[in-house]
C-alpha positions in Angstrom: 118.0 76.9 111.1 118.6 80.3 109.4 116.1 81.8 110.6 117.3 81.4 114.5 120.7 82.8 113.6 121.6 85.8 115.4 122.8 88.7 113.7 126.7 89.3 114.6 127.0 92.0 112.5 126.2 94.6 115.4 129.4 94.7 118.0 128.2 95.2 121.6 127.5 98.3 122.9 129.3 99.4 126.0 127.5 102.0 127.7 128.8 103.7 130.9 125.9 104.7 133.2 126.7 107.5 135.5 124.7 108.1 138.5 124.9 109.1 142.6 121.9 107.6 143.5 121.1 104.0 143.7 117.4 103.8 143.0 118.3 106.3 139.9 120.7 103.5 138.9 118.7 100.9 139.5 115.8 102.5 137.6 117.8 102.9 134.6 119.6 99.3 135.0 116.2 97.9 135.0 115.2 100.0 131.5 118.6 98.7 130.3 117.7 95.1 130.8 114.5 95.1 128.6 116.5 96.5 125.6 116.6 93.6 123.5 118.6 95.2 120.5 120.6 96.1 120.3 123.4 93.5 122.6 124.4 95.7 125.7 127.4 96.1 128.2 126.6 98.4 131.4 129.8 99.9 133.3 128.7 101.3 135.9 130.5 104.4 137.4 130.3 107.3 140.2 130.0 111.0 138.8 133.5 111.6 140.1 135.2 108.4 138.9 137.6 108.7 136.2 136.3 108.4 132.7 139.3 106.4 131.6 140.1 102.9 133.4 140.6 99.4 133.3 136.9 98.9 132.0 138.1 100.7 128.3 136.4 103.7 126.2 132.2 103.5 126.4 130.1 103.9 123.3 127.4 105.5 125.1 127.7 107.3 127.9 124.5 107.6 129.9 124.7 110.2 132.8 121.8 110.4 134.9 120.2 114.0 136.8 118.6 113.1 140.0 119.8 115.5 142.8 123.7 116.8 142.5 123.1 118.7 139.2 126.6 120.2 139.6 128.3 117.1 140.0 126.2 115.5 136.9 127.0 118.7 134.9 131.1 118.4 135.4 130.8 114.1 134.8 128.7 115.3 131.2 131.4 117.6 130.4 134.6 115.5 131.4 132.6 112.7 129.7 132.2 115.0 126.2 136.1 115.5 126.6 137.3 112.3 126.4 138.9 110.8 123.0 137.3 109.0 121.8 133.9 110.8 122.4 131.3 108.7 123.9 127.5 109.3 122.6 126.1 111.7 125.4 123.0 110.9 126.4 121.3 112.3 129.4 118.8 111.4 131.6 116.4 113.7 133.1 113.8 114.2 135.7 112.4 117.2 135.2 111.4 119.1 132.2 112.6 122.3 133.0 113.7 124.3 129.7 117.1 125.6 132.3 117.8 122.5 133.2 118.0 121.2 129.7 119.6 123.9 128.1 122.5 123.8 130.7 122.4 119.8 130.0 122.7 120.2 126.2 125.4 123.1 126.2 127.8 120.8 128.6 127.6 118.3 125.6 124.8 116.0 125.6 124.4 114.8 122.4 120.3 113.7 123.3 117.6 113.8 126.6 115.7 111.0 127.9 113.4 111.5 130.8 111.8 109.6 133.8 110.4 107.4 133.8 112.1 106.0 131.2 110.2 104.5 128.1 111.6 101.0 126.6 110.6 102.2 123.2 112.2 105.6 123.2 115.4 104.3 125.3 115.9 101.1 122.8 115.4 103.7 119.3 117.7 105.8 121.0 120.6 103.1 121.5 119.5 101.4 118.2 120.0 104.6 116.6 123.4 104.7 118.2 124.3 101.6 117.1 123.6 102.1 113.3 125.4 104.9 113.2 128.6 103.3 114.4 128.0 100.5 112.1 127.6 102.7 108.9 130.9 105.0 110.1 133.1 101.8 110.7 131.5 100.3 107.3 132.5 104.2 105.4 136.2 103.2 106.2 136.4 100.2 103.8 134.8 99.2 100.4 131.4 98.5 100.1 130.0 94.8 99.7 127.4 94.1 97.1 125.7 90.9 96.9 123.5 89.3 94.6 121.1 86.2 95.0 118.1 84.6 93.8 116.1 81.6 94.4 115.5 81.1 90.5 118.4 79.1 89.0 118.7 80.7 85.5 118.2 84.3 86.7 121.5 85.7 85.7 123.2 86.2 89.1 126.3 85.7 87.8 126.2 87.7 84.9 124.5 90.6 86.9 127.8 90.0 89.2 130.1 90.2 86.7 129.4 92.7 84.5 128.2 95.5 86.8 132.0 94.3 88.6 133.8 95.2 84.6 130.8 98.6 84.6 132.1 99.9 88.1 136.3 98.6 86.7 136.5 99.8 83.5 133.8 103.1 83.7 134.1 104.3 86.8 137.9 102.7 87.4 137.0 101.0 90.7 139.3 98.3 92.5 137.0 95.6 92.0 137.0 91.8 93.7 134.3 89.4 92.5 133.5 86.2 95.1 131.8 82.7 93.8 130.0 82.0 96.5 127.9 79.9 94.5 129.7 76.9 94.9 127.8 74.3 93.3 127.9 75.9 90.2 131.1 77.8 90.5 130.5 79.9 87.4 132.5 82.9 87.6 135.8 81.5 86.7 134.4 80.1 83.2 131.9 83.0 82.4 135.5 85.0 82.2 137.6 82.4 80.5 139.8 82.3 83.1 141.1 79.0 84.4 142.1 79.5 88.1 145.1 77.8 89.8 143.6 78.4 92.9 140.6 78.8 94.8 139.1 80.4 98.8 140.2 76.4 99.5 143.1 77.2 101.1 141.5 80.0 103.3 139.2 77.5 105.1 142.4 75.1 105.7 144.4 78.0 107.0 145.9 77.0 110.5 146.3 81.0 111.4 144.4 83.9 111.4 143.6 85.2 108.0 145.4 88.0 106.7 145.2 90.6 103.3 148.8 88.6 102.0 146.7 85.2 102.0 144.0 86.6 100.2 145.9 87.8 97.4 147.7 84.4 97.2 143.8 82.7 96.4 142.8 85.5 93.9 142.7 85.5 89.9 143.1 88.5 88.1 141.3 89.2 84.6 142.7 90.9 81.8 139.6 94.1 83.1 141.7 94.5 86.2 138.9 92.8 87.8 140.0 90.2 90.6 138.2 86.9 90.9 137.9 85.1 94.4 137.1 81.7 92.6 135.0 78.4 94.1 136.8 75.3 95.0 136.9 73.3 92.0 135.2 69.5 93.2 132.2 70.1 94.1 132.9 68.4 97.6 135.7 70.8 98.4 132.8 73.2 98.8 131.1 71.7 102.3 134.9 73.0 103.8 134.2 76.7 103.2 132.5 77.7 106.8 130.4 81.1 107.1 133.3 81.9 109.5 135.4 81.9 106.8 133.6 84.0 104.3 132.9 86.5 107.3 136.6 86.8 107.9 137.9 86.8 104.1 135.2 89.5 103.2 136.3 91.7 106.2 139.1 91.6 104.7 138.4 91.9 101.2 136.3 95.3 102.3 140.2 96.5 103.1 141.6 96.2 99.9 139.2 96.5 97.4 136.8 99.2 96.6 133.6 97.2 95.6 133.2 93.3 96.2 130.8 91.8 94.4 129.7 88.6 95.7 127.4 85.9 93.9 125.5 83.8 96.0 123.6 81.7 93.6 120.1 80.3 94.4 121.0 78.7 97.7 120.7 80.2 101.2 122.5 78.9 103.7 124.9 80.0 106.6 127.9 81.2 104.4 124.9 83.7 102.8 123.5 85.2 105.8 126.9 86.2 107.3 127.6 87.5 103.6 124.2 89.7 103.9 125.1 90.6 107.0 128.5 92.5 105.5 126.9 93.8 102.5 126.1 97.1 102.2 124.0 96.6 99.3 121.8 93.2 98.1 119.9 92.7 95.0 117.6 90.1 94.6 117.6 89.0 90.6 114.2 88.2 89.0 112.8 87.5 86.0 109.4 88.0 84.2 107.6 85.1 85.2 105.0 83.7 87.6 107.2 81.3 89.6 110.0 84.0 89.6 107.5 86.1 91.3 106.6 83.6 93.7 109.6 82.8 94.9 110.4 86.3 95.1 107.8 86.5 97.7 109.6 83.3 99.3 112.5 85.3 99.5 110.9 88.7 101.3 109.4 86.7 104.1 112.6 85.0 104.9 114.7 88.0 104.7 112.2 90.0 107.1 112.6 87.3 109.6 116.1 87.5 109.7 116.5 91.2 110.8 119.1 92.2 109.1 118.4 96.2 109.2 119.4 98.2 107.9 120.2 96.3 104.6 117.4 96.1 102.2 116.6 94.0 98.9 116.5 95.9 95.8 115.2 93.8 92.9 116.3 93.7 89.5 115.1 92.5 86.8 117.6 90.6 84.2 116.7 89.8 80.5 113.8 92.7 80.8 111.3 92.8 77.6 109.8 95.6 77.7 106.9 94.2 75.6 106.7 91.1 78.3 102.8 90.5 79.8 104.6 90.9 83.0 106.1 94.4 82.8 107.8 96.7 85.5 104.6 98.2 87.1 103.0 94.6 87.4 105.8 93.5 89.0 106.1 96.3 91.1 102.4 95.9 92.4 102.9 92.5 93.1 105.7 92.5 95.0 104.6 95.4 96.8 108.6 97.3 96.1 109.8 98.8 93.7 112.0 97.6 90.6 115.7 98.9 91.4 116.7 98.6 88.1 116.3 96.2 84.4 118.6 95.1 82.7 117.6 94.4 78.8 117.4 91.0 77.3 120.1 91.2 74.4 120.6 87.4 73.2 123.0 88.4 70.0 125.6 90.2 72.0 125.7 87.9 75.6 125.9 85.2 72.5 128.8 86.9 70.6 130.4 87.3 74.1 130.1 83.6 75.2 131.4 82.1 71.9 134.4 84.9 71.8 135.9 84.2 75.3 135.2 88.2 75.4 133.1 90.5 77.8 130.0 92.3 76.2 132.5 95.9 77.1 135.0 94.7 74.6 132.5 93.9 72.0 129.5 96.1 72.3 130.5 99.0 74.1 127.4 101.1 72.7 124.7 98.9 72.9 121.6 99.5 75.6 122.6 96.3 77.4 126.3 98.1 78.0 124.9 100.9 79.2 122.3 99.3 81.6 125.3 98.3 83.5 127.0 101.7 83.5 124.3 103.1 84.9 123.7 100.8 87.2 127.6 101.1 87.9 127.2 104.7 88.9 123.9 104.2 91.2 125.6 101.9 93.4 128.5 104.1 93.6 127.5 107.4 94.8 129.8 110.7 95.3 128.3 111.4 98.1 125.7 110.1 100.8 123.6 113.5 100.3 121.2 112.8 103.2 123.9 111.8 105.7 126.9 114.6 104.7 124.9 117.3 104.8 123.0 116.6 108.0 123.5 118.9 110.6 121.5 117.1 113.6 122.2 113.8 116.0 123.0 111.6 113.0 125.6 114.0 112.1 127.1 114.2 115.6 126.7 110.3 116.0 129.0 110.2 112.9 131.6 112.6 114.3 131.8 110.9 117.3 131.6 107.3 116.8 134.2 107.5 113.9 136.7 108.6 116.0 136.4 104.7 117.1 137.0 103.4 114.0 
């Protein structure tokens, strides 16, 4: 069942808790074990034992004040030292304004207090925990994957031509991955006829590396790179969601977007797609049942946790003129409408019977620049709100990439 699956995406954090007093460490132990997110490792170690041993680098370093405030003061600050920085988080018993000040200035990156509160403890970690994921994400491409439990939609096309928008506009190393492999339609929207497929990755007797995925891809004549589906239809039931997982880790490596297509079927391989992706839209069109299942889709996405990602919806072949427009979409859903694409039958036509992409033959036309646009939205200069933060998020950053 998808819906049981846990989410793998987070890595488990290993937090050192530092403390002279047993019922101090038991207290916080105890906090600890009712954190359900996210996945915990407790080292547990004496102010004066050495930061660096057998037990490896923390994530979190959680130093506990409960008597020898000198002796917690000189852990905090040999703790803040160490390379990589742990998070410093300090726990408190008293609200005294010396106390803390003292705390913060010997590098405490955050205070908790006694008794300690499951709420505030787990945002505090979980905050932790996103903040490594999104640094160790910032060193590789970003994933974008599209879906939709509509066949008909235009996943594919959405796929592909924001992949030639973000190749030939903004001159992106771009990978594009059929994970719709029932239908396989990537390969033939772009006239190509691939001598090979991700087959071969799921038979691979070793671990996968960045040389066997380039032996599996197809370029196009864009400078776009195609990861295509296996071409019998049974060949597909061999590709595991271990296997996307690992050839998506690595395609994050050597590629600056990869664009993944995941058809109208949720499964395994999708979730641990969504799970990578940085980005996910959800393609809709202007009709009741497209709506419905739209709403399908929402309540099986929110059951899986898979935050921070969220579904932005877009709608493909968009009439403006359409009984169901933007707004009523947008108040039925409940979210808004990330972005339309306009219905242009003449020149996806034109493009289908010329074995050509709508950039070659209608570079001008509003349908082109839909994509362009939507080209440079997913690929910002800068993440403003993150870069130019000053506060914990900020120092999170700093510190967890280090790590990565």
């Amino acid at each position: 069942m998808i819906d049981g699956r846990e989410n793998d995406r987070r890595k488990v954090l290993r937090i050192a808790l530092v403390a002279d007093s047993p019922d101090s460490k038991n207290e916080v132990r105890d906090a600890l074990s009712g954190v359900a997110e996210p996945p915990l490792e407790v080292l547990e170690r004496e102010p004066d034992q050495p930061e660096t041993d057998s037990a490896g680098h923390p994530d979190v370093a959680l130093i506990v004040f409960n008597g020898n405030e000198a002796a917690s003061l000189e852990s905090l600050r040999r703790q803040a030292a160490q390379s990589p920085r742990p998070v410093m988080l300090a726990v408190l018993k008293e609200r005294s304004a010396g106390l803390m000040k003292r705390v913060i200035r010997a590098g405490a990156d955050e205070l908790l207090f006694t008794p300690l509160d499951a709420g505030e403890l787990t945002g505090a970690l979980l905050k932790i925990s996103e903040a490594r994921w999104r640094a160790e994400r910032a060193q590789g491409g970003t994933i974008v994957s599209a879906v939709s439990l509509v066949g008909g939609c235009g996943v594919s096309s959405l796929c592909i031509n924001l992949g030639l928008a973000l190749r030939r506009s903004l001159n992106k190393r771009v990978a594009l991955v059929d994970l719709d492999l029932q239908a396989g339609a990537l390969a033939v929207m772009l006239n190509l006829e691939p001598d090979v497929s991700m087959l071969p990755l799921a038979h691979s007797d070793r671990k996968l590396d960045s040389l066997q995925i380039e032996s599996v891809l197809t370029k196009h004549s864009s400078g776009v790179y195609v990861l295509a589906a296996p071409k019998r239809l049974e060949e597909g039931e061999a590709i595991s969601d271990a296997t996307v997982g690992a050839t998506l880790d690595l395609m994050r490596e050597m590629f600056d977007f990869v664009l993944v297509d995941c058809g109208d079927h949720i499964d395994e391989k999708t979730v641990a797609t969504w799970e990578r992706s940085e980005q996910l839209f959800y393609v809709l069109g202007q009709s009741v049942a497209g709506v419905r299942c739209a709403w399908r889709f929402i309540d099986l996405f929110e059951r899986l946790s898979l935050s921070p990602l969220e579904p932005r919806f877009v709608v493909n072949r968009f009439v403006a003129s359409h009984a169901i427009g933007e707004k009523r979409l947008e108040d039925t859903l409940g979210r808004g409408i990330f972005a339309t694409i306009p219905r242009d039958d003449r020149v996806t036509e034109h493009a289908e019977l010329e074995g050509r992409d709508i950039f070659e033959i209608a570079g001008g036309s509003a349908l082109v620049r839909s994509y362009e646009a939507l080209a440079r939205r997913v690929s910002p200069a800068v993440d403003g709100a993150g870069a130019r933060s000053g506060g914990f998020v900020s120092r999170l950053f700093s510190a967890l990439g280090a790590r990565s």
